[in-house]
DSSP file (Angstrom, degrees, kcal/mol; ACC not computed):
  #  RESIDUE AA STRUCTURE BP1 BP2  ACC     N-H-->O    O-->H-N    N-H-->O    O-->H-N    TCO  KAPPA ALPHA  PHI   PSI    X-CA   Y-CA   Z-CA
    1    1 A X              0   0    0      0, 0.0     2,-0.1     0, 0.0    27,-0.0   0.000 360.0 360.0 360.0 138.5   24.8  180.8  199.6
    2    2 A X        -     0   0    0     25,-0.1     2,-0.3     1,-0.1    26,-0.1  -0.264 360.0-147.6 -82.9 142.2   25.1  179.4  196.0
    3    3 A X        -     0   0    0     -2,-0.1    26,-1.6    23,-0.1     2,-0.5  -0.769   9.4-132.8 -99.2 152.0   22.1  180.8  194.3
    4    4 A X  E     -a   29   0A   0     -2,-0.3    81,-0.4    24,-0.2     2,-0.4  -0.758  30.3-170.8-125.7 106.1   20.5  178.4  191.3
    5    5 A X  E     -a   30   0A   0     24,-2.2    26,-2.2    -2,-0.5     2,-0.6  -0.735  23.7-146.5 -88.6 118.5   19.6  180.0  188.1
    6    6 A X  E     -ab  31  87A   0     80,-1.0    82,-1.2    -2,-0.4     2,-0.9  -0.858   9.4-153.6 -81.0  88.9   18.0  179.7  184.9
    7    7 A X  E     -ab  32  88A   0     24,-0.9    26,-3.6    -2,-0.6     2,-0.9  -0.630  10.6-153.0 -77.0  94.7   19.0  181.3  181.5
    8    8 A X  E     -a   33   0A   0     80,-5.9     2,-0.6    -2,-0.9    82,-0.4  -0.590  10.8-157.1 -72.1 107.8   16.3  181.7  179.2
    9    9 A X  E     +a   34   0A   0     24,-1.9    26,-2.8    -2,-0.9     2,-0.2  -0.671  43.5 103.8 -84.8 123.3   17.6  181.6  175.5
   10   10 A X  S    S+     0   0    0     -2,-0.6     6,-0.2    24,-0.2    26,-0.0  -0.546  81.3  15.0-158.8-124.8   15.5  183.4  172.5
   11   11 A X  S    S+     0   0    0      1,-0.2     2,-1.4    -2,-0.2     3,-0.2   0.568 129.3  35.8 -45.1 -74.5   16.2  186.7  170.9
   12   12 A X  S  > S+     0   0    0     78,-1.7     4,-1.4     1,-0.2    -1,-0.2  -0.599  71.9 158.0 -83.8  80.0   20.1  187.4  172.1
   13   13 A X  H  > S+     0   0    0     -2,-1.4     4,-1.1     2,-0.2     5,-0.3   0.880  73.7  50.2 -54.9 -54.6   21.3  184.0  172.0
   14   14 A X  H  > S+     0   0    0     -3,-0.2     4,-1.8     2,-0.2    -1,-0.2   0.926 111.5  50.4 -47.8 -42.9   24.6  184.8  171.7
   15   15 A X  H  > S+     0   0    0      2,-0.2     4,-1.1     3,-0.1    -2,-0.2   0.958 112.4  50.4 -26.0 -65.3   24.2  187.3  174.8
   16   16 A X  H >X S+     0   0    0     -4,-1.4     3,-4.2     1,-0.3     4,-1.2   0.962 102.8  54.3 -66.6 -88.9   22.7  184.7  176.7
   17   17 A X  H 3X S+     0   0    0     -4,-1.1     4,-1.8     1,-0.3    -1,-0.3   0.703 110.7  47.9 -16.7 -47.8   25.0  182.1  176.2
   18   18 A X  H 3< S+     0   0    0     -4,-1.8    -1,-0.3    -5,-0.3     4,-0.3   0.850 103.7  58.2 -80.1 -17.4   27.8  184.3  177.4
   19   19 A X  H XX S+     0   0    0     -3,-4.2     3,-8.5    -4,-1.1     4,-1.7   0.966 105.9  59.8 -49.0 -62.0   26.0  185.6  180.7
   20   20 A X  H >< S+     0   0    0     -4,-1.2     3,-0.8     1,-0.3     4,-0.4   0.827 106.8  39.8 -47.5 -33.1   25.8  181.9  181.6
   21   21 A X  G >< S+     0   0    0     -4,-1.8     3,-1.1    -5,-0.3    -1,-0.3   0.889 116.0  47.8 -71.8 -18.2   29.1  181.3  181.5
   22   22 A X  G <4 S+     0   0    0     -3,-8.5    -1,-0.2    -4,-0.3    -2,-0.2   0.353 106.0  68.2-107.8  16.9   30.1  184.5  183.2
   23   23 A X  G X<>S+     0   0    0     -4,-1.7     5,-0.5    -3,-0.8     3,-0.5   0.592  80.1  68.2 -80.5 -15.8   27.6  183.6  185.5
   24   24 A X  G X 5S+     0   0    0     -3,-1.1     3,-2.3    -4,-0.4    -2,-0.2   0.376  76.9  93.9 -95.9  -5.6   29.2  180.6  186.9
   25   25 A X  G 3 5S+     0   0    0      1,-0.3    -1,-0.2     2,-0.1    -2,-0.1   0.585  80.7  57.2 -73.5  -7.4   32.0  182.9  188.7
   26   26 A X  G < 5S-     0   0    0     -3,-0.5    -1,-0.3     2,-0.1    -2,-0.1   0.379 114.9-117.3 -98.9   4.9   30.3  183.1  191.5
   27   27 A X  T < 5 +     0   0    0     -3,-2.3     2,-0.3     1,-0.4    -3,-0.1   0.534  68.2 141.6  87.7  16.4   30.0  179.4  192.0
   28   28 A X      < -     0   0    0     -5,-0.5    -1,-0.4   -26,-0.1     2,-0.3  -0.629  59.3-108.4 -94.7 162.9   26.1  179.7  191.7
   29   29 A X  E     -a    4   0A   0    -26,-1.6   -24,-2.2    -2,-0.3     2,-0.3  -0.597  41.1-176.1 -89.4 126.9   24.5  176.8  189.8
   30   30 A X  E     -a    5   0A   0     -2,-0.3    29,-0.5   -26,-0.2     2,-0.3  -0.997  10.0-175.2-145.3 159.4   23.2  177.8  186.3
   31   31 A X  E     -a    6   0A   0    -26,-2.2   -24,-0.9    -2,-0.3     2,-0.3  -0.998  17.2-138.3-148.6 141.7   21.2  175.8  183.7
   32   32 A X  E     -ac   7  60A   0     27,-1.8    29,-2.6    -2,-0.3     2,-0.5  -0.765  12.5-168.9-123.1 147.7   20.3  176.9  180.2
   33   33 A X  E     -ac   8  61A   0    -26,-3.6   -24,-1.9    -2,-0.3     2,-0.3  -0.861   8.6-157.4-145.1 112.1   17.1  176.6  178.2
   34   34 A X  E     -ac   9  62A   0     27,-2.3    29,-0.8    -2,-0.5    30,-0.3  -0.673  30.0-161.7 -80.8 135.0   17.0  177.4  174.6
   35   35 A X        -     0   0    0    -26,-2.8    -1,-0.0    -2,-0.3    27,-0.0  -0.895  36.7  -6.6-144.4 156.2   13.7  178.1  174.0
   36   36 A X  S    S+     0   0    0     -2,-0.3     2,-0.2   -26,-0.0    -1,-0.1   0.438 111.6  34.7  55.3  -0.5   10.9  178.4  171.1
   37   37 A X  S    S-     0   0    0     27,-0.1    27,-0.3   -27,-0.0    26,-0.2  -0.937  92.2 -68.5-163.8-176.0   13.3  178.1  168.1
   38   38 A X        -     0   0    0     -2,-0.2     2,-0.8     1,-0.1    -3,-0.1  -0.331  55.2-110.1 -53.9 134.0   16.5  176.5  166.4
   39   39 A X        -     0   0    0     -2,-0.1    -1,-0.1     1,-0.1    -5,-0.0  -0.678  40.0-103.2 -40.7  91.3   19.5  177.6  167.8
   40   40 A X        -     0   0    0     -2,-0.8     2,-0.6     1,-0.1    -1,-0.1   0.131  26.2-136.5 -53.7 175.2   21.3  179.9  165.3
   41   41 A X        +     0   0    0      4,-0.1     2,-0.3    -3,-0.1    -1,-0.1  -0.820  51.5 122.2-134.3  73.3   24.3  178.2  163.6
   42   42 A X  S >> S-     0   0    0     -2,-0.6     3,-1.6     1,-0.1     4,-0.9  -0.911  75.8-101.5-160.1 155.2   27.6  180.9  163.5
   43   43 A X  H 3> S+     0   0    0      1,-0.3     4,-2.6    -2,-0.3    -1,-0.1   0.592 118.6  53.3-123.4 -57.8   31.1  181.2  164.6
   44   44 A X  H 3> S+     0   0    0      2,-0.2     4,-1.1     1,-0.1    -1,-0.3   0.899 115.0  38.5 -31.9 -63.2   29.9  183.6  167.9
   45   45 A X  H X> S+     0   0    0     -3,-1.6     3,-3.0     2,-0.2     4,-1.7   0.978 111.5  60.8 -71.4 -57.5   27.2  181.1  169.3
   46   46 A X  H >X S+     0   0    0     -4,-0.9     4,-3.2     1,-0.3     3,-0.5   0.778 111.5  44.2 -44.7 -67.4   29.7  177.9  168.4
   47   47 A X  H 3< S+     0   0    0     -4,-2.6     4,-0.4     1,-0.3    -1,-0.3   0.616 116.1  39.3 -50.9 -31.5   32.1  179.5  170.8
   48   48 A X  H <X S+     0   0    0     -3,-3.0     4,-1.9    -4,-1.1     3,-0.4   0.776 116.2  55.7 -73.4 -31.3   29.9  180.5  173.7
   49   49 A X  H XX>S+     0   0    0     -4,-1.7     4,-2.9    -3,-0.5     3,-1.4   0.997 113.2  41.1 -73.0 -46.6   28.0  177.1  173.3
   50   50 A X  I 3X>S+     0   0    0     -4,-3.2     5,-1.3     1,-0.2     4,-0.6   0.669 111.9  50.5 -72.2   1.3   31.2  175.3  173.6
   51   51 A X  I 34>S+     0   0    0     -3,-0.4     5,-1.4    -4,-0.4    -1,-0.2   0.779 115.3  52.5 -76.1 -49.8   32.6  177.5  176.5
   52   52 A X  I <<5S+     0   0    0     -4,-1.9     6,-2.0    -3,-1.4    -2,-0.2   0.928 126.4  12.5 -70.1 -47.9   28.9  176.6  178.1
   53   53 A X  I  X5S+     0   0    0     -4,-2.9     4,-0.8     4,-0.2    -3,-0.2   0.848 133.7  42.7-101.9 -22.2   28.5  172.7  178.1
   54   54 A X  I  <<S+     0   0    0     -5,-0.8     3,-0.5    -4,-0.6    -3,-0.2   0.936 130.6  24.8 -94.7 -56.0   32.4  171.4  177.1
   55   55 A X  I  4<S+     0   0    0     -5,-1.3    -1,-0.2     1,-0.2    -3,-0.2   0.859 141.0  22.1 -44.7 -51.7   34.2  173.9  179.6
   56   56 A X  T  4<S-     0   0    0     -5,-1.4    -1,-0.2    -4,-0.1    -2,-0.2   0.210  84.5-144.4 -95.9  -2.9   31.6  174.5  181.9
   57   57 A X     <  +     0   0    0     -4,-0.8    -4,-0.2    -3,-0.5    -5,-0.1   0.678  34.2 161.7  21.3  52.4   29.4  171.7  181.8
   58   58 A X        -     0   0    0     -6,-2.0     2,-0.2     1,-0.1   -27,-0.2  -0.159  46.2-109.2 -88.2 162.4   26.3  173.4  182.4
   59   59 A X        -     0   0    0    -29,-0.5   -27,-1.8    -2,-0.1     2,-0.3  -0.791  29.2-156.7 -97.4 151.4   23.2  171.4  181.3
   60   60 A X  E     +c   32   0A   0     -2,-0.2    10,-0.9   -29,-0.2     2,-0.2  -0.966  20.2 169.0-148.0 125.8   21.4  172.8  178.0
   61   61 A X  E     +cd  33  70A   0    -29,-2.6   -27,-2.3    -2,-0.3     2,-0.3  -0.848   4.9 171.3-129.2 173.7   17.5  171.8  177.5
   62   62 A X  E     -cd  34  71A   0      8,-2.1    10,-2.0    -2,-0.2   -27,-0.2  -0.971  40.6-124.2-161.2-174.3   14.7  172.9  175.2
   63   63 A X  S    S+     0   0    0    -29,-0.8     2,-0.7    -2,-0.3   -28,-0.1   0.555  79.7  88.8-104.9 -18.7   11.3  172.9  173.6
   64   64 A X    >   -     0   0    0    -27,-0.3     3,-2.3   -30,-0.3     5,-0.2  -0.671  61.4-151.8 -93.8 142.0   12.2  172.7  170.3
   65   65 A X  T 3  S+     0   0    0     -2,-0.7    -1,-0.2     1,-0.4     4,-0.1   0.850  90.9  71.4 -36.0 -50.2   12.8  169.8  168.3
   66   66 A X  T 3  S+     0   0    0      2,-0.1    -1,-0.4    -3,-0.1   -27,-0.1   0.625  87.3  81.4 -63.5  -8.4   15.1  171.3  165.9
   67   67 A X  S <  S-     0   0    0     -3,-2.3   -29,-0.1   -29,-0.1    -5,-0.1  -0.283  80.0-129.3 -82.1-173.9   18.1  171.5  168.9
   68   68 A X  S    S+     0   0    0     -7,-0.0     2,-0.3     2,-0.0    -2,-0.1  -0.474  72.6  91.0-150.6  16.8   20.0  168.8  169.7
   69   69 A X  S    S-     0   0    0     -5,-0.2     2,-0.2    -4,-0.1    -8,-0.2  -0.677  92.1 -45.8-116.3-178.7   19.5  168.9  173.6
   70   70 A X  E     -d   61   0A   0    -10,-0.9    -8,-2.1    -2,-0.3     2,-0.3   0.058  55.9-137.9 -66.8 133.9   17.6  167.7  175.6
   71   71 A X  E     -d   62   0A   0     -2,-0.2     2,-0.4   -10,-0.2    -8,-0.2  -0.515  23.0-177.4 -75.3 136.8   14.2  168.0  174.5
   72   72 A X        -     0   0    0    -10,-2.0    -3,-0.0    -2,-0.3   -11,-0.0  -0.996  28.5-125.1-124.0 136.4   11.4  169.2  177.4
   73   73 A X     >  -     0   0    0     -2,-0.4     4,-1.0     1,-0.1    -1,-0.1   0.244  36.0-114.7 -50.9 169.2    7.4  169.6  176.8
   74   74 A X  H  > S+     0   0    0      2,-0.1     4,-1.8     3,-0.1     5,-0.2   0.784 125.5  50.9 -98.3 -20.2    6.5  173.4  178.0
   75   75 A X  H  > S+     0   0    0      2,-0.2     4,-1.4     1,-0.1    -1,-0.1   0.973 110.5  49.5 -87.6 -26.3    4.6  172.4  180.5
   76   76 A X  H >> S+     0   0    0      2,-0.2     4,-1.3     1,-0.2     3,-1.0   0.978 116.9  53.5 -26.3 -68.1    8.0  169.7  181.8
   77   77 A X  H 3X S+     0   0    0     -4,-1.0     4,-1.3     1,-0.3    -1,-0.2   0.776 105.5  41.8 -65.7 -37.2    9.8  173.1  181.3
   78   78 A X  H 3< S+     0   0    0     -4,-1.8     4,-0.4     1,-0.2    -1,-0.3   0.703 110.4  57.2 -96.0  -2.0    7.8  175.6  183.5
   79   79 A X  H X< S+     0   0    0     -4,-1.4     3,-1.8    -3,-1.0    -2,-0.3   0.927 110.3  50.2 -74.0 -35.3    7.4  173.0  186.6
   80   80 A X  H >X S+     0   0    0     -4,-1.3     3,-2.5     1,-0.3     4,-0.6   0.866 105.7  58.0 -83.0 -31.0   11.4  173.0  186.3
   81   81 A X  T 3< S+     0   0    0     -4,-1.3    -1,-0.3     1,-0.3     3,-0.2   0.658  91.6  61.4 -87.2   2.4   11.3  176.7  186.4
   82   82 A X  T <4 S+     0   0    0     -3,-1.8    -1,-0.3    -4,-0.4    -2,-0.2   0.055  93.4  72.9 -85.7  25.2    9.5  177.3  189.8
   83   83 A X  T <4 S+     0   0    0     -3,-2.5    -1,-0.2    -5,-0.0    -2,-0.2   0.774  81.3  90.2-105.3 -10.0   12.5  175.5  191.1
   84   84 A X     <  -     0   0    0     -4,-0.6   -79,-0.2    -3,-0.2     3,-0.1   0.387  60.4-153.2 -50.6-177.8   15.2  178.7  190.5
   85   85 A X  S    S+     0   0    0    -81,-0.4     2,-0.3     1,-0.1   -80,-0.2   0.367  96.4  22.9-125.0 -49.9   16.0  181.5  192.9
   86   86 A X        -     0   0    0    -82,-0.1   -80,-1.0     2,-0.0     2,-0.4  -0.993  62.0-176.1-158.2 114.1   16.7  183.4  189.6
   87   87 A X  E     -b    6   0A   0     -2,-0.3     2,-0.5   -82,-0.2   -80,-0.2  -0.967  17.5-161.0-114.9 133.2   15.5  182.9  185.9
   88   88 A X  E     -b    7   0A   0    -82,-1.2   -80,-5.9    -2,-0.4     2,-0.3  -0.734   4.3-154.3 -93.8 129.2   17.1  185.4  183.4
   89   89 A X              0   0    0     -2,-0.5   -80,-0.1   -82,-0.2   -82,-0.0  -0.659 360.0 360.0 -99.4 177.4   15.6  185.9  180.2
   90   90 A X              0   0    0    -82,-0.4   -78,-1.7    -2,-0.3   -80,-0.1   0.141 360.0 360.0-162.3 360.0   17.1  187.0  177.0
């Protein structure tokens, strides 16, 4: 049974970004949420991010303004996150 999973992005953003994709090999549903700052801006993350939403088309949300996704409140954000079987932090 396809599991559905949540990848919290902060410290290891690059990290994170590359679980989620190699997360997706098991056909489980994963959804990513950058959280509590800007998304850093270098050649590593560029590559995972596009790997995550243009390859994979995973949906990307957050709480902070400064991204360029879809923006969610925290309290928006933690009713989404009781919906998981499995939220990963990073």
């Amino acid at each position: 049974m396809a599991k559905k999973i949540a990848v919290l992005v902060r410290d290891r953003q690059a990290e994170a970004l590359r679980m989620s994709g190699g997360l997706t090999l098991l056909d489980d549903s994963v959804e990513v949420y950058i959280l509590d700052k800007k998304l850093e801006n270098n050649k590593i993350i560029a590559k995972h991010l596009d790997m995550v939403q243009n390859m994979l088309g995973l949906p990307v949300f957050t709480n902070c303004k400064d991204n360029s996704y879809e923006y969610l409140t925290n309290e928006k954000l933690a009713n989404k996150l009781l919906n998981y079987d499995i939220v990963i932090p990073y």
